[in-house]
Residue, then its C-alpha position, 0 to 999 in steps of 0.5 A: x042612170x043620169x045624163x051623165x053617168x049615161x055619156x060617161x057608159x057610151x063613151x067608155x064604149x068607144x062609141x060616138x053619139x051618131x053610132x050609139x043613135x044608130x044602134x038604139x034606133x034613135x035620132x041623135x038629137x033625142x041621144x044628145x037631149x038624153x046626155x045632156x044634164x040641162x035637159x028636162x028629159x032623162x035617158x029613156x029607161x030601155x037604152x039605159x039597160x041596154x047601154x048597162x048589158x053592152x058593157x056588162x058584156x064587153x058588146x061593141x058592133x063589129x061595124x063600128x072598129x075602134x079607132x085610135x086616137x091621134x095621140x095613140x098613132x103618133x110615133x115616140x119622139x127619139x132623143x137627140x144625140 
């Protein structure tokens, strides 16, 4: 998995950075090196196959609810009349 096809599966998660961190018990600084295509260092191989089976099952923590968006709270504008 490269660095970018990683922060695409995190993303398509709705996870951030700290919460994927948080759950690979990893600092999220060694996570953003691991995302980050101008780094020497690849994602490590087990967080790429635990990121793979997140998704393969649809696992998202119950401790990390998805949020909507901002566009996503906004209310329809009505027309005027």
């Amino acid at each position: 998995m490269t660095p970018e096809e990683f922060k695409e599966a995190r993303r398509s998660l709705g996870l951030s950075g700290r919460q994927l961190a948080y759950i690979m018990d990893v600092n999220v600084r060694t996570l953003w090196r691991w995302e980050d295509p101008d780094h020497d260092k690849m994602p490590n191989k087990t967080a790429c196959r635990v990121l793979r089976w997140m998704i393969d099952h649809g696992f998202r923590p119950p401790e990390f609810p998805i949020r909507p968006r901002y566009s996503q709270l906004r209310k329809p504008v009505s027309g005027s009349k």
